[in-house]
SERO-4910 file (N, C-alpha, C, O; in steps of 0.05 Angstrom, whole numbers):
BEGIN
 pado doro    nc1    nc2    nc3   cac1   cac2   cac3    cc1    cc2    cc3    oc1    oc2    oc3
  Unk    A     17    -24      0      0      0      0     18     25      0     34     26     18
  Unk    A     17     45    -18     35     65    -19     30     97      1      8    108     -2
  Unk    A     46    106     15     37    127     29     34    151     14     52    154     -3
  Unk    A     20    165     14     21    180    -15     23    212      4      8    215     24
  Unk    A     44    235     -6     40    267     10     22    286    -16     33    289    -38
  Unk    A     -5    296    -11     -8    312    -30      8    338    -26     23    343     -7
  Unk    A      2    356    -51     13    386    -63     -2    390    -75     -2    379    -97
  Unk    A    -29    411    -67    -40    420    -86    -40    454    -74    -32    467    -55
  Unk    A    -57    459   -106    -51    503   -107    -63    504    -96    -52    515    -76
  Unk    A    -92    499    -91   -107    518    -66   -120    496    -55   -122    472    -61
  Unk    A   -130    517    -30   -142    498     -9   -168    476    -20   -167    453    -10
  Unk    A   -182    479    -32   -205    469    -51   -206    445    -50   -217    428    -36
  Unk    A   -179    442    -82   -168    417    -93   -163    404    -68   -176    385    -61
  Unk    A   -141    416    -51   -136    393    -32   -151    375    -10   -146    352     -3
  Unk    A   -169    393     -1   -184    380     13   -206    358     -9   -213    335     -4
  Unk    A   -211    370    -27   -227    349    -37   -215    327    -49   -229    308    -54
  Unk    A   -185    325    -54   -165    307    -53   -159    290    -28   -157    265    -29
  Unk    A   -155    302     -9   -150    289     11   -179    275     24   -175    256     40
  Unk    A   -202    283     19   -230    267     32   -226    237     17   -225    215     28
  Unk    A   -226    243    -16   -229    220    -33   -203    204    -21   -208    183     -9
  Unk    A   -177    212    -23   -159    185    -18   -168    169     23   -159    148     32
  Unk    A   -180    182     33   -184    180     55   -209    156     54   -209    136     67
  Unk    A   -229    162     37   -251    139     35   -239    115     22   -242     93     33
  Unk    A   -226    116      0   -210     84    -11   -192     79      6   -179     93     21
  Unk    A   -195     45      1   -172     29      0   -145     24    -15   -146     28    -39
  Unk    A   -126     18     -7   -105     15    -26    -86     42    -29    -69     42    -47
  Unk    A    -87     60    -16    -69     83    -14    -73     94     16    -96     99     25
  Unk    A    -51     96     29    -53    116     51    -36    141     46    -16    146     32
  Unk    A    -53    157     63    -56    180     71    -34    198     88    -37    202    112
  Unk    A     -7    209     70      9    216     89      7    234    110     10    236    134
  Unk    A     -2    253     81     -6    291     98     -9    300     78     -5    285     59
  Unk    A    -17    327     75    -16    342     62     -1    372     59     14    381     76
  Unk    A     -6    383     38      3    417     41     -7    432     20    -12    417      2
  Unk    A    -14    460     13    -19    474     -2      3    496    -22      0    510    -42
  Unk    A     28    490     -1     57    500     -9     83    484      6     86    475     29
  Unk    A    101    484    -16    118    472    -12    141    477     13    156    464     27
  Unk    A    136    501     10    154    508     37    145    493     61    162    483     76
  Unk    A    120    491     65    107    482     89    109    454     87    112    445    109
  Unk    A    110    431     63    120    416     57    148    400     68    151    376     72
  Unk    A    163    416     70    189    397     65    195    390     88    203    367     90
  Unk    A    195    406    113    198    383    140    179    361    138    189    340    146
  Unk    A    163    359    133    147    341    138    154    313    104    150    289    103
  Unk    A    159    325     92    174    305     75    187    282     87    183    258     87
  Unk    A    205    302     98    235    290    107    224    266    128    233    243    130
  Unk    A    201    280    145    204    259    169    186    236    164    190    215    176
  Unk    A    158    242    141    139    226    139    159    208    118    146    187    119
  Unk    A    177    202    103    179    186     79    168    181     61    178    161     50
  Unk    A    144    194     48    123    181     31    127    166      5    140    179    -11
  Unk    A    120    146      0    129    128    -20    125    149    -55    136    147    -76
  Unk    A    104    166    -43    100    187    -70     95    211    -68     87    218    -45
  Unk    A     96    225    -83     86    266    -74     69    265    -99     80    261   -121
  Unk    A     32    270    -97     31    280   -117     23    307   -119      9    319   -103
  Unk    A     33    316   -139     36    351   -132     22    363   -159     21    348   -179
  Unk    A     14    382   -161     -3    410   -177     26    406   -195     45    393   -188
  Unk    A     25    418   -213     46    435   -231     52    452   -224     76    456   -220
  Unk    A     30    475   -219     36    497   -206     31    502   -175      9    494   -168
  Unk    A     44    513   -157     35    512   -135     34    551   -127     38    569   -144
  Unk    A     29    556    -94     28    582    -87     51    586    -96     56    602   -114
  Unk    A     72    568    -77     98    583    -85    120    566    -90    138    560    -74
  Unk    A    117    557   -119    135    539   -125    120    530   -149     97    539   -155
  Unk    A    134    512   -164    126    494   -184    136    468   -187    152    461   -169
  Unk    A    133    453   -204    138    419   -202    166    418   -209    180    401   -197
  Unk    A    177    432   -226    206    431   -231    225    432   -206    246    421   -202
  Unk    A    207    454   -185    227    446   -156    219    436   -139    231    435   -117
  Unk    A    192    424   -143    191    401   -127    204    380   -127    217    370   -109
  Unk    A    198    369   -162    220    349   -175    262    355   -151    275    337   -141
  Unk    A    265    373   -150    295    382   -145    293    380   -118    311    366   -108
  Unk    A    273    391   -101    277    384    -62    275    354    -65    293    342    -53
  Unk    A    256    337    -82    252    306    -79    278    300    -70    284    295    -47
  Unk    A    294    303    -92    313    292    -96    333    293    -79    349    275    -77
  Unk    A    333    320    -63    354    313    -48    348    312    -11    360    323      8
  Unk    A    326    296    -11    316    287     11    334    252     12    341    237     -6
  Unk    A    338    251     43    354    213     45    339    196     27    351    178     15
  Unk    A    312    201     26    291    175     12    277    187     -4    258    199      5
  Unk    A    285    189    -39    270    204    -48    239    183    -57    239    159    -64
  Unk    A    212    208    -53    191    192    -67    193    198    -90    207    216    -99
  Unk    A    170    174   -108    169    180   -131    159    207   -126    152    217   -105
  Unk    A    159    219   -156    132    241   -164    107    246   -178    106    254   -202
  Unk    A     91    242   -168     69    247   -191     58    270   -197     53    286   -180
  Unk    A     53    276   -226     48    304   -233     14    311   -238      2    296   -253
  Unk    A     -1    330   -226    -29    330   -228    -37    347   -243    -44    368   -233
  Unk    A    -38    344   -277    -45    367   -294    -66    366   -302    -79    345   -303
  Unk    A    -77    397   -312   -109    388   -318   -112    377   -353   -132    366   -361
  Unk    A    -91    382   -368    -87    361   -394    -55    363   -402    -37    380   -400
  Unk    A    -59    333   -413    -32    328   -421    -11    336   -438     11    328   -446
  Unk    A    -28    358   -440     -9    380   -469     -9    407   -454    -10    428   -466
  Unk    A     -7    405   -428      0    430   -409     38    437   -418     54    418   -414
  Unk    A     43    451   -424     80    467   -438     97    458   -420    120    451   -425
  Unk    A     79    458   -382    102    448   -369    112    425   -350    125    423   -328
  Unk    A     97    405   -372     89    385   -359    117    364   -372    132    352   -357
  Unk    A    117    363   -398    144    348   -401    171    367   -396    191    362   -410
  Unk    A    171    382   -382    192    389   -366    200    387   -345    220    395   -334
  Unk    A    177    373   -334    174    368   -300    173    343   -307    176    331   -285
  Unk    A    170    324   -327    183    303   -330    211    293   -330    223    273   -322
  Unk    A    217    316   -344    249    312   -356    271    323   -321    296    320   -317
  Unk    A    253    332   -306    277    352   -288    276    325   -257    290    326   -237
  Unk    A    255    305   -265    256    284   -245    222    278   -235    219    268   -213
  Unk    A    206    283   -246    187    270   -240    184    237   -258    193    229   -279
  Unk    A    166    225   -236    165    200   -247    140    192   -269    140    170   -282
  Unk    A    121    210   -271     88    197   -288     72    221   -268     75    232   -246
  Unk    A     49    221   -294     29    244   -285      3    230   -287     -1    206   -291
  Unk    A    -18    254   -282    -44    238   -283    -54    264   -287    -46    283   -274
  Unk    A    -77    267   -311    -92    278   -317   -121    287   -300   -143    274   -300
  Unk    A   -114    313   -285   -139    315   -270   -159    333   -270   -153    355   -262
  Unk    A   -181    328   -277   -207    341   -289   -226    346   -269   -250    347   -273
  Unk    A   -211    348   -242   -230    358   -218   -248    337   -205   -259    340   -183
  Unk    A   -250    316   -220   -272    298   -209   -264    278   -191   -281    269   -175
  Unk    A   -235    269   -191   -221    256   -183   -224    220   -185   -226    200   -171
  Unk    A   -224    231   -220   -235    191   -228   -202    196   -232   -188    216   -234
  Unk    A   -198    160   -231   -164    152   -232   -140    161   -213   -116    162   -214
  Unk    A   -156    166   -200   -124    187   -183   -111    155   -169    -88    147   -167
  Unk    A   -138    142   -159   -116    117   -136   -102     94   -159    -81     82   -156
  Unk    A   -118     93   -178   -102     75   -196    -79     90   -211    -62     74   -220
  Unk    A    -73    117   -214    -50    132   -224    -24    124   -200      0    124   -205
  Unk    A    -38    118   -169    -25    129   -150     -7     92   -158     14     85   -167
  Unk    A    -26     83   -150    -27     42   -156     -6     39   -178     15     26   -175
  Unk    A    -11     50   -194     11     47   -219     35     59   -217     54     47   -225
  Unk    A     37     78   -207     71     85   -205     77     64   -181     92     45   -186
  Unk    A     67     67   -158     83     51   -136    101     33   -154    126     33   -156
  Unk    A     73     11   -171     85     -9   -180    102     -4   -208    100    -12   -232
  Unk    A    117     11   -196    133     32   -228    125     21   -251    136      7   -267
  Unk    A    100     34   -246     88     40   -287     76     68   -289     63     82   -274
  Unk    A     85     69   -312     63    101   -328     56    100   -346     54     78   -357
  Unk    A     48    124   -358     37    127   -384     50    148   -401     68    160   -390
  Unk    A     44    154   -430     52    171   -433     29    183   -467     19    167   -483
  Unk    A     28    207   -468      7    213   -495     21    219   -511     44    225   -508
  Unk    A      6    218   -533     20    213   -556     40    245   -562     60    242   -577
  Unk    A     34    273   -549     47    289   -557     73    287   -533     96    293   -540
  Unk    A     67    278   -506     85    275   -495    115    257   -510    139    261   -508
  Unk    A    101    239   -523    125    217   -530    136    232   -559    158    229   -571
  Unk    A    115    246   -566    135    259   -593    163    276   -576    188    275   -579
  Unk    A    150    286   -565    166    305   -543    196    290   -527    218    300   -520
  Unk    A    187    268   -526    210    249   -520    231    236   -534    254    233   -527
  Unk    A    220    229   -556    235    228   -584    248    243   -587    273    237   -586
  Unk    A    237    270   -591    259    299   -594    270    301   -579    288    314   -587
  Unk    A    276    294   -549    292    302   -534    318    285   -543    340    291   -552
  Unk    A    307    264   -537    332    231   -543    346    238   -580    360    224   -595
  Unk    A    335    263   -583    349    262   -608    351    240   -626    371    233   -637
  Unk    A    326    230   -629    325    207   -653    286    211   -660    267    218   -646
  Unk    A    290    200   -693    266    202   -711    250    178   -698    261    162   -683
  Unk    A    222    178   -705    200    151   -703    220    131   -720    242    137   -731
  Unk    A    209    113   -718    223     88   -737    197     85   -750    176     94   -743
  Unk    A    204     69   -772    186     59   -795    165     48   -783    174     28   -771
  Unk    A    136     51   -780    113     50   -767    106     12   -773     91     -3   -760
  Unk    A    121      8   -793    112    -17   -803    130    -42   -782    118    -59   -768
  Unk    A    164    -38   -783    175    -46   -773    167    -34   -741    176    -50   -725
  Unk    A    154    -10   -728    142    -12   -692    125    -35   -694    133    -53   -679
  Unk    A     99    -44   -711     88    -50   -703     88    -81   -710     69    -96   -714
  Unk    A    116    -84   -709    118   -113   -708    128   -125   -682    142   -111   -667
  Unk    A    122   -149   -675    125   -171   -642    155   -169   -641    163   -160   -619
  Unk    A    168   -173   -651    198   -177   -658    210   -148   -644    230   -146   -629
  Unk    A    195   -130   -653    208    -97   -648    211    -99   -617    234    -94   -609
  Unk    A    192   -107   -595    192   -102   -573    223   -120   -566    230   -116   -543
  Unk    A    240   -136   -580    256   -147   -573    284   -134   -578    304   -145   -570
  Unk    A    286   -111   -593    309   -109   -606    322    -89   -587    307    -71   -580
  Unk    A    340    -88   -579    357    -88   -556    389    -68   -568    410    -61   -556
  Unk    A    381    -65   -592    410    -53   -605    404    -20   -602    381    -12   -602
  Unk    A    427     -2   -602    430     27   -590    409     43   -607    414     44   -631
  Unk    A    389     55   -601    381     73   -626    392    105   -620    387    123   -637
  Unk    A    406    112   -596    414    132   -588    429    135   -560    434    115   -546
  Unk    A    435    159   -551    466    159   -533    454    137   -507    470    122   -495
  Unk    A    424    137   -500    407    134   -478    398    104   -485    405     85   -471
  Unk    A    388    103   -500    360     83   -512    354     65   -531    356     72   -555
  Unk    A    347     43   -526    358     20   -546    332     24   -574    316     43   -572
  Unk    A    330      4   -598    302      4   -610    282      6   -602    265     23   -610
  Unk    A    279    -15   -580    258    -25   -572    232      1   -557    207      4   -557
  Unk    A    250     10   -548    243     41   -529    236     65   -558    217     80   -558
  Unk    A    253     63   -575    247     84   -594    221     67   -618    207     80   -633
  Unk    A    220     47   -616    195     37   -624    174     39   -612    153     37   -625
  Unk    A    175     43   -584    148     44   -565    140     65   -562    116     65   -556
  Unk    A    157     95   -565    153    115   -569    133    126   -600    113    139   -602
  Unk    A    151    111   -619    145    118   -642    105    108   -648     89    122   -661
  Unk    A    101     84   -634     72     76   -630     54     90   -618     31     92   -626
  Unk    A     66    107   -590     57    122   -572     45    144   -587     21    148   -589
  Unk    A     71    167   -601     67    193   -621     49    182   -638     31    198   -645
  Unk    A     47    151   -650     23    157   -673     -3    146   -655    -17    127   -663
  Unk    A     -7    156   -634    -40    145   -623    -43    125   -609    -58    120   -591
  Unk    A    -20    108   -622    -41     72   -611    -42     79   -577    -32     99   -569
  Unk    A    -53     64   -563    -62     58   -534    -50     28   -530    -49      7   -542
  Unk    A    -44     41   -507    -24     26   -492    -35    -14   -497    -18    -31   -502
  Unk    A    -60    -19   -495    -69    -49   -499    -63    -55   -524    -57    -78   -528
  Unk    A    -62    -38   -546    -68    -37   -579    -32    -46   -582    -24    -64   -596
  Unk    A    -14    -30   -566     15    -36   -570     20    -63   -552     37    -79   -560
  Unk    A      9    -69   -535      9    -96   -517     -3   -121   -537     11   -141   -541
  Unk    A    -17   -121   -544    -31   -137   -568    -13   -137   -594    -14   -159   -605
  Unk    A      1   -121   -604     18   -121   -625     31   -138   -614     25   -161   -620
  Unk    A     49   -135   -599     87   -147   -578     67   -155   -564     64   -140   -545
  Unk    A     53   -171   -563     46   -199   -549     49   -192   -518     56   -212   -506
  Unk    A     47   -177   -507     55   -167   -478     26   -160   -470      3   -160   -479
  Unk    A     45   -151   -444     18   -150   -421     18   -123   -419     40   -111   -423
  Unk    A     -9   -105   -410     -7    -81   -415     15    -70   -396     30    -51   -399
  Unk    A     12    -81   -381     29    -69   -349     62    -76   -356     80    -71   -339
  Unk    A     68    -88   -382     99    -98   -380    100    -71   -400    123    -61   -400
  Unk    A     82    -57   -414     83    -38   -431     87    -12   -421    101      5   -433
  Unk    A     73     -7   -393     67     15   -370     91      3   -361    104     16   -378
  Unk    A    109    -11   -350    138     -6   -341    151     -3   -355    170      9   -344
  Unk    A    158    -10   -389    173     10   -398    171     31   -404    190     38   -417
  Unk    A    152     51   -401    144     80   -395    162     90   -381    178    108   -384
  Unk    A    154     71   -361    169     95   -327    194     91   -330    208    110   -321
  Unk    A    209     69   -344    228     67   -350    247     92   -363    266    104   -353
  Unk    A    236     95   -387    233    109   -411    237    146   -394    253    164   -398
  Unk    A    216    142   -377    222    173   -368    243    168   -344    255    188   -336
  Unk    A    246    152   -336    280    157   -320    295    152   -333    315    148   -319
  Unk    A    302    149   -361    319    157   -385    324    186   -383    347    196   -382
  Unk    A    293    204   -383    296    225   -389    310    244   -366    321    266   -371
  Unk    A    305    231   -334    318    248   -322    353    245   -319    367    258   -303
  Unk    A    364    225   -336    392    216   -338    402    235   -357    423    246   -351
  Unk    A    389    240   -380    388    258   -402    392    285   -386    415    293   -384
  Unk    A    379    296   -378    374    318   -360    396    326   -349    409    344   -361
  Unk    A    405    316   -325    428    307   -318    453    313   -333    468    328   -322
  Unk    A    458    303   -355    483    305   -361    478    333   -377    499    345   -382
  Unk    A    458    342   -384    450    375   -396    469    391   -385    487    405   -394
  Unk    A    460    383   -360    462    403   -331    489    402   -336    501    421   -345
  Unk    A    506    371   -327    535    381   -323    548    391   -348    566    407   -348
  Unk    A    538    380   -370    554    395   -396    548    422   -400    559    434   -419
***
């Protein structure tokens, strides 16, 4: 069961965040906050297996949340709570160390299964996010014919400084639409072996990141 710390912008979201994770099963309930400053002792001492946090907060944003995570003794994952997946600063709060996001439309459908899925390091990713990923890793889609063959999910040879075929094929399926079961059904896989190479895929991107920084 994963301990989960919310971060949300105003008081609203969070309480009506924190009622809903409070009635299910299958996630507990670390603490909460509405800013990060007020946050970080209580980071440190609660451990929470995850933070999921606003993009934007009072005073802060996910890019430095992503950066306190990190240099706490135990970092949690991160989850990012945007209201759509083509938010500008959302694959950058991917790239700076978050782990998977979840699309939130106020109602609060999917949040414990978003929460359920990272524990068990998996994500997702949309189709403009993964174009977005592509470009980063500095390499083209591959031939749509050769992704969407069983064989592709096996190929294991470099397609770039980071990332073998196999990853630049799953991407390349992702940018053209398919859904995640539609690419599990191609490569004979299980959806969830598909959702861990995601999360995979984006801790590529914060290695990438990384060496930005020191170069």
């Amino acid at each position: 069961m994963p301990t989960v710390y919310l971060l949300r912008l105003n008081e609203l979201s969070l309480q009506r965040t924190r009622s809903q994770l409070l009635r299910v099963s299958g996630v507990e309930l670390a603490g909460s906050s509405s800013t990060l400053t007020d946050a970080l002792d209580e980071l440190h001492t609660l451990a929470p297996d995850i933070v999921a946090s606003d993009l934007r907060l009072v005073d802060s944003h996910a890019m430095r949340v992503a950066h306190e995570l990190g240099r706490l003794p135990v970092r949690p994952q991160l989850l990012l709570l945007a209201p759509t997946a083509d938010d500008l600063q959302l694959f950058a709060a991917l790239s700076a160390g978050a782990n998977a996001y979840h699309v939130d439309d106020g109602s609060g459908a999917g949040l414990v299964e978003a929460l359920t899925r990272l524990h068990d390091r998996r994500a997702m990713l949309s189709p403009q996010l993964s174009r977005q990923a592509l470009a980063a890793f500095g390499i083209e889609r591959s031939p749509l014919v050769m992704a969407r063959q069983s064989a592709a999910a096996l190929d294991t040879t470099p397609a770039g400084r980071q990332i073998d075929q196999a990853s630049r094929h799953l991407l390349t399926l992702l940018a053209q639409g398919l859904l995640m079961a539609e690419i599990a059904t191609l490569w004979r896989l299980q959806v969830a072996e598909i959702e861990a190479r995601i999360w995979r895929l984006v801790r590529l991107l914060h290695v990438r990141s990384r060496e930005l920084q020191i170069a």
